[in-house]
N, C-alpha and C positions, 0 to 999 in steps of 0.2 A: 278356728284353730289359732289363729293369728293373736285374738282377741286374747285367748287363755295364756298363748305364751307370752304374751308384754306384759298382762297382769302378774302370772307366775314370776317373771324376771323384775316387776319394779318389787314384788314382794323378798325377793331375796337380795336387791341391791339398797333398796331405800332404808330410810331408818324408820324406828318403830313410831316415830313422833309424826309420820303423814297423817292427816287430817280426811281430808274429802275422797280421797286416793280408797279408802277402807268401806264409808260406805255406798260409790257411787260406781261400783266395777265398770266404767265403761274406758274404754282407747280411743278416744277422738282422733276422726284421720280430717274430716271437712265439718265446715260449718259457715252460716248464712244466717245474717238476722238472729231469727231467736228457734235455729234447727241446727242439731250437732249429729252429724253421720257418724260412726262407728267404725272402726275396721272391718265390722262383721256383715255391714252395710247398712245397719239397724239405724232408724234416726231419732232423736231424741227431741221435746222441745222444754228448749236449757229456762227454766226459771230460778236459775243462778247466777250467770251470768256473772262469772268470776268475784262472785261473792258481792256484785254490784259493781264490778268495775264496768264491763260494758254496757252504759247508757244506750249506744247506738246498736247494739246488738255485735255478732261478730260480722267481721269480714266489711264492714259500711262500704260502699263502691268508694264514697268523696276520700274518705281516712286512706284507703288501700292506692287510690290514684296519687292522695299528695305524698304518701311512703313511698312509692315504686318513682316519681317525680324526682325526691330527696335524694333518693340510692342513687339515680343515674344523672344526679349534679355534679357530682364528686365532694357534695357539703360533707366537713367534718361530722365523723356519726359521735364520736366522743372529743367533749371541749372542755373538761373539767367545769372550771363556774368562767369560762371567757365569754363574753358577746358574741352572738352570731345571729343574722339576720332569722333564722328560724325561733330562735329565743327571745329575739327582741318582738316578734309578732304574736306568740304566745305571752307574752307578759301584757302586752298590750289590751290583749284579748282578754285576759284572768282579769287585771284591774278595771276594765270595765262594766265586767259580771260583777262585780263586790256589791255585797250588800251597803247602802247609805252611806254613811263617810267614808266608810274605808275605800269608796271608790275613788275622794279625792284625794285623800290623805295616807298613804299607805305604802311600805315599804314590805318584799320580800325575799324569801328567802327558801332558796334551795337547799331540801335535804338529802340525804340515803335515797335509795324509792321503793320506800318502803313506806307507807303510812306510819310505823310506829317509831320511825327516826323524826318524823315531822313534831308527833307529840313530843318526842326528846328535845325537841328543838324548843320546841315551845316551854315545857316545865324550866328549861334552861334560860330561857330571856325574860321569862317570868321572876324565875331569883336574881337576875343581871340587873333586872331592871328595878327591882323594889326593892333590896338588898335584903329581903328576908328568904325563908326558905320551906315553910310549907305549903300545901296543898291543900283543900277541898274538893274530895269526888265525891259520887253520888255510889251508893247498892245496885248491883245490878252491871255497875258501868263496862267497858272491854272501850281499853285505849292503843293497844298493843302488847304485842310477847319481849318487847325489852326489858333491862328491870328496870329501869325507872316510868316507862309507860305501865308494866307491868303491875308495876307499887300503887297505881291510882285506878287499877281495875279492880273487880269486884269477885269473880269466882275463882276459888282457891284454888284449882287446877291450872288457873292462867299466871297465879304465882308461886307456884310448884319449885320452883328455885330457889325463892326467897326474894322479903323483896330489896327494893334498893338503899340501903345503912341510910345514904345522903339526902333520902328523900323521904319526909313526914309528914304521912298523908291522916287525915282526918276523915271521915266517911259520913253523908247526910242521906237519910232514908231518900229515895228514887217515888216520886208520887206517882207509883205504881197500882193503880183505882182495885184492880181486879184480886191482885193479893196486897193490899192495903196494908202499909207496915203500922199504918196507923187507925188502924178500925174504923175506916169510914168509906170503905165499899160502894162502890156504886157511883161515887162523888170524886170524879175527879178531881176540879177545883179544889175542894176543898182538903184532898191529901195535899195539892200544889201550895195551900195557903198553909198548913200546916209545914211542909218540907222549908219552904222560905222562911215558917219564922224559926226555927231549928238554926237554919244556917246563919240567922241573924243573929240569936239569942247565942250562939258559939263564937261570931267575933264578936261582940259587943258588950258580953256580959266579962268581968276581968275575974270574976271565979270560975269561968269554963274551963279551964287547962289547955286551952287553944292559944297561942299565940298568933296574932294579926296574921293571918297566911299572904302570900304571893299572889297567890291567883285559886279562882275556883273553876275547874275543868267539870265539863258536862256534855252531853249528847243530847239534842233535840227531842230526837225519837231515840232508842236505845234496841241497836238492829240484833247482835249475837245477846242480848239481857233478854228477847222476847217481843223484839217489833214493840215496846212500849213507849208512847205516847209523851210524852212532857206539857201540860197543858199551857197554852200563851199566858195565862195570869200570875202562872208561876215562874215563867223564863223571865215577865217583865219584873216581876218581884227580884228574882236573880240581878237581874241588871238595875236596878234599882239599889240595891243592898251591896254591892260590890262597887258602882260608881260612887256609891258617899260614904265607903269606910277605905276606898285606896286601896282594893282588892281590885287584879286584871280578874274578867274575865274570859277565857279560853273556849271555843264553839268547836267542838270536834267532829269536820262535817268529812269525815272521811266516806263514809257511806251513806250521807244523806244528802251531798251536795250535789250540783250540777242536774236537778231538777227530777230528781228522785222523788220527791216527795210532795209536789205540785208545786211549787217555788224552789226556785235557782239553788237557794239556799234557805235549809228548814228554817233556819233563824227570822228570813222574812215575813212571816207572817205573822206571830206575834211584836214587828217593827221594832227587832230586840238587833243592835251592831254591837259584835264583839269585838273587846281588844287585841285580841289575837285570834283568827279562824284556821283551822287546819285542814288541810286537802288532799287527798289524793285519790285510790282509786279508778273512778269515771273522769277525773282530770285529764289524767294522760292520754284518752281515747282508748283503753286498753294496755296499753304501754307503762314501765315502771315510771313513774313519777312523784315527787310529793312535796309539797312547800308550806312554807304559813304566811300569812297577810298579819299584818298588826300595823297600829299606829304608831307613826313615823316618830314621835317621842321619846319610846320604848327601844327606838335603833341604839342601844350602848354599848354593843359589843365591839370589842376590840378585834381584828382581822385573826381570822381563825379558829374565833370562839366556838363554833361549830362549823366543821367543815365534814369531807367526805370523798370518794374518789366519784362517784356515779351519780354527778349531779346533774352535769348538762348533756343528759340523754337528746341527741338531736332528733332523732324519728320520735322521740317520745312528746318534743316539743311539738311538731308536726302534727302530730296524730291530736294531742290536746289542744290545739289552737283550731283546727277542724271540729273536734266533738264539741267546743264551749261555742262554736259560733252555730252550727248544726242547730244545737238543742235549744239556744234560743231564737235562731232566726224560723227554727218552725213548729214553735210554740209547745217544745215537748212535754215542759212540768205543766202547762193547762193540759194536755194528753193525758199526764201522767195522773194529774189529778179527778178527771173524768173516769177513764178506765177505771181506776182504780176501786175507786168508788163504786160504780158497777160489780168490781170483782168482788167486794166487800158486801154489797147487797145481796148479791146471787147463794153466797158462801153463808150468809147470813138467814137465807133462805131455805138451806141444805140443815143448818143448825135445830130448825124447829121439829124437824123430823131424826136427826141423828145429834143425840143430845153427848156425841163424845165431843165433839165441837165446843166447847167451855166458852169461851170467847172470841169474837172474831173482832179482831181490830187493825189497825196502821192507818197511814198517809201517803196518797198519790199509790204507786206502785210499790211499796214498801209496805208488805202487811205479814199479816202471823195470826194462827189459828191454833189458841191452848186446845191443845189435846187432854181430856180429861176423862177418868174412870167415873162415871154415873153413879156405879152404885156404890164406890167408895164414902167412906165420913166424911162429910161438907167439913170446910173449916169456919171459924168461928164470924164469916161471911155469908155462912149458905154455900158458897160455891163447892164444889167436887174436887176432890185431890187431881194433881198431875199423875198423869201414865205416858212414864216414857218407854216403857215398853208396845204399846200400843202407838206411840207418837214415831216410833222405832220399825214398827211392821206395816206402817198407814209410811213411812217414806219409799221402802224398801218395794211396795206395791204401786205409788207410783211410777220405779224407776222401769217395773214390768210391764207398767201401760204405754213406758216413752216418754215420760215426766222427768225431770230432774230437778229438785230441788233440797233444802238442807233444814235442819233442825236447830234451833238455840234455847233460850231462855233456860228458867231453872229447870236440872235435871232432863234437859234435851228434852222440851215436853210442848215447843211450839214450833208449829211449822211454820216457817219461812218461806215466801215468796218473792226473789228480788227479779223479774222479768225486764228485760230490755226495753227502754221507753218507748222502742217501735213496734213492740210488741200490738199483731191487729187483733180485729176485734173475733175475726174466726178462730183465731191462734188464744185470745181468751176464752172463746168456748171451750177450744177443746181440752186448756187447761183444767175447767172449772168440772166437765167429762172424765177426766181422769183421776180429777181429786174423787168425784163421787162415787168413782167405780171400785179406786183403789180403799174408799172404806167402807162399802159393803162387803169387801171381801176378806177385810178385816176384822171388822166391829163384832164384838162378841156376841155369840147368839143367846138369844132371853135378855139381851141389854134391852134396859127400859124404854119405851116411845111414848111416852108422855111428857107435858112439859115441863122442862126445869125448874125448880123453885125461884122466882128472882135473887139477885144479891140483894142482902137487908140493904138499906137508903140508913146511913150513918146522918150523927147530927152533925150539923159544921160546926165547923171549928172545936169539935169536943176531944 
């Protein structure tokens, strides 16, 4: 009863623009780790996890002692952007996670807390700093709902406003293998070798209609575009191509940092340091937070060039200088990349037998499984069209096993798994149990059980 009247009541007070609120009807009253009780007493195991913000799961004992510690200091909980000892220990804490120079070299900056003030922050020091003023994003991308984060993402419902006059973005296909914008299927590299010489061939040829841009913004992996992959040949390509034409380039690890993805930060494993790294999310420990890193060159702002009122959240410092020392002092992105792995396998194992499963891919605990109609028209790939109606009734049957998790990519057609890095390994079972229960009760009857035709193997470089 309880449970109907809260949902009844956020539906008649909230506005029509809630998100997760529409498809995941549940009222959290507790939660623990990677288990969300219900008001109705019902428990859930959350592989959401605040869209990725809680790395440690909810509720972490260390996070909730140094917050209850905080409160009853009498430490300022709001300091604008002043020093205070809780700030000065999380700063301490972030510059030493940085990925290779930027841990010596490196200058930050507090924004909104909001992830997509951070990218504001950045597209902004980017033009501050190289006096020009466009952009290179990638297809696919989601940098935030501002407009000017908004203008460098990629599906048209995220710039449904329009996007921002002062900001001109240019777009370079996403070496997306599985719908390959460039017919070569199968080959990820070689869409990666492709996409870099695009972005190359657009500043450096003087017929492109591109003007030398600012900086080029990109996602490692690309979490709401479909859990898609960025291959290392093509990040190092990226950073290659931007270091010797005087292009920054921007790493938008909102959702893939702090060890999400089996490294601290996805950027390190391809041994790719950006000019500017953006943060938040899993930063904070769950709490709002969000800043950028960049090298200390690029400091040209004048005092107030970006400012904000809710910068120096102090529980928020707290809670993020616990999560970032946590996750590396007990090795969570090697966890993360292990499990992960495992969960990839197993999911991949489910695929040979339930051919709606299109793709199974990601990194570390960051994964997505295309939902795809079997016996729909292959695209000119082999592979089977998206069903997101099917991707729509496979989440909703989770949520009746105790599952929670979310849909992205194109036309809401992969499922998402962003699980807390403490996620065990029984607590993976029974994820992997509920995915497979909630699509047999799904999957169309008479759908085909035989094997999928491979995607065709493209030529390189064609």
């Amino acid at each position: 009863m309880l449970r109907a009247q809260l949902l009844d009541r956020q539906t008649q007070r909230e506005s029509a623009a809630r998100t997760y609120a529409r498809t995941l009807p549940v009222a959290p009253a507790t939660a623990a780790g990677a288990q969300v009780t219900g008001v109705d007493g019902r428990t859930y195991l959350d592989c959401l996890s605040g869209a990725g913000t809680l790395a440690l799961g909810h509720n972490h004992p260390a996070v909730i002692d140094a917050l209850q510690a905080t409160l009853a200091s009498g430490a300022l909980l709001h300091a604008l952007d002043l020093i205070t000892p809780q700030k000065d220990a999380f700063c301490a804490e972030f510059l030493r996670r940085l990925p290779g120079g930027l841990r010596e070299d490196a200058r930050l900056h507090f924004c909104g807390p909001a992830g997509t003030d951070a990218v504001e922050a950045a597209l902004k020091l980017a033009r501050t700093a190289t006096g020009r003023r466009g952009i290179v994003a990638f297809t696919g991308a989601y940098h935030g709902m501002t407009l000017g984060a908004a203008a460098v993402s990629g599906p048209a419902g995220m710039r449904a406003g329009g996007p921002a006059d002062a900001q001109p973005v240019t777009r370079v296909p996403y070496p997306y293998a599985y719908r390959c914008p460039f017919g070569v299927g199968g080959a990820p590299e070689a869409a990666g070798e492709l996409s870099a010489r695009v972005l190359e061939s657009l500043i450096t040829d003087p017929s492109s209609g591109v003007e030398r841009p600012a900086a080029v913004i990109l996602e490692v992996v690309q979490g709401e575009g479909g859990v898609v992959e960025g291959p290392d040949g093509w990040l190092r390509e990226v950073r290659r191509i931007t270091a010797e034409h005087g292009v920054l380039l921007i790493v938008d690890e909102i959702q893939t940092g702090v060890g999400r993805t089996g490294h601290f930060w996805a950027c390190e494993r391809a041994g790719v340091v950006p000019d500017i790294l953006v943060a938040s999310k899993a930063v904070g420990g769950g709490l709002p937070l969000a800043l950028i890193a960049y090298r200390s060159e690029l400091d040209r702002w004048l005092p107030g060039a970006h400012t904000g009122t809710f910068r120096g959240n102090t529980l928020a410092m707290v809670a993020g200088e616990i999560t970032l020392r946590t996750v590396a002092e007990e090795q969570l992105p090697e966890r993360a990349a292990k499990l992960g792995e495992r969960i990839r396998r197993e999911l991949r194992e489910m695929a040979e037998s339930r051919p709606e499963f299109g793709e199974v891919r990601g990194r570390g605990l960051m994964i997505g499984v295309e939902i795809v109609d079997p016996a729909g028209p292959p695209d000119r790939l082999g592979n089977p069209p998206g069903d997101p109606v099917l991707a729509s009734a496979l989440r909703a049957a989770c949520l009746e096993r105790g599952l929670m998790l979310e849909l992205g990519g194109r036309e809401d057609t992969v499922l998402r798994l962003l699980p807390p890095l403490t996620l065990t390994d029984g607590e993976a079972d029974a994820v992997l149990e509920r995915i497979a229960g909630a699509l047999a009760a799904v999957a169309r009857p008479g759908a085909r059980r035989t094997p999928r035709r491979a995607p065709r193997q493209g030529r390189r470089g064609a």
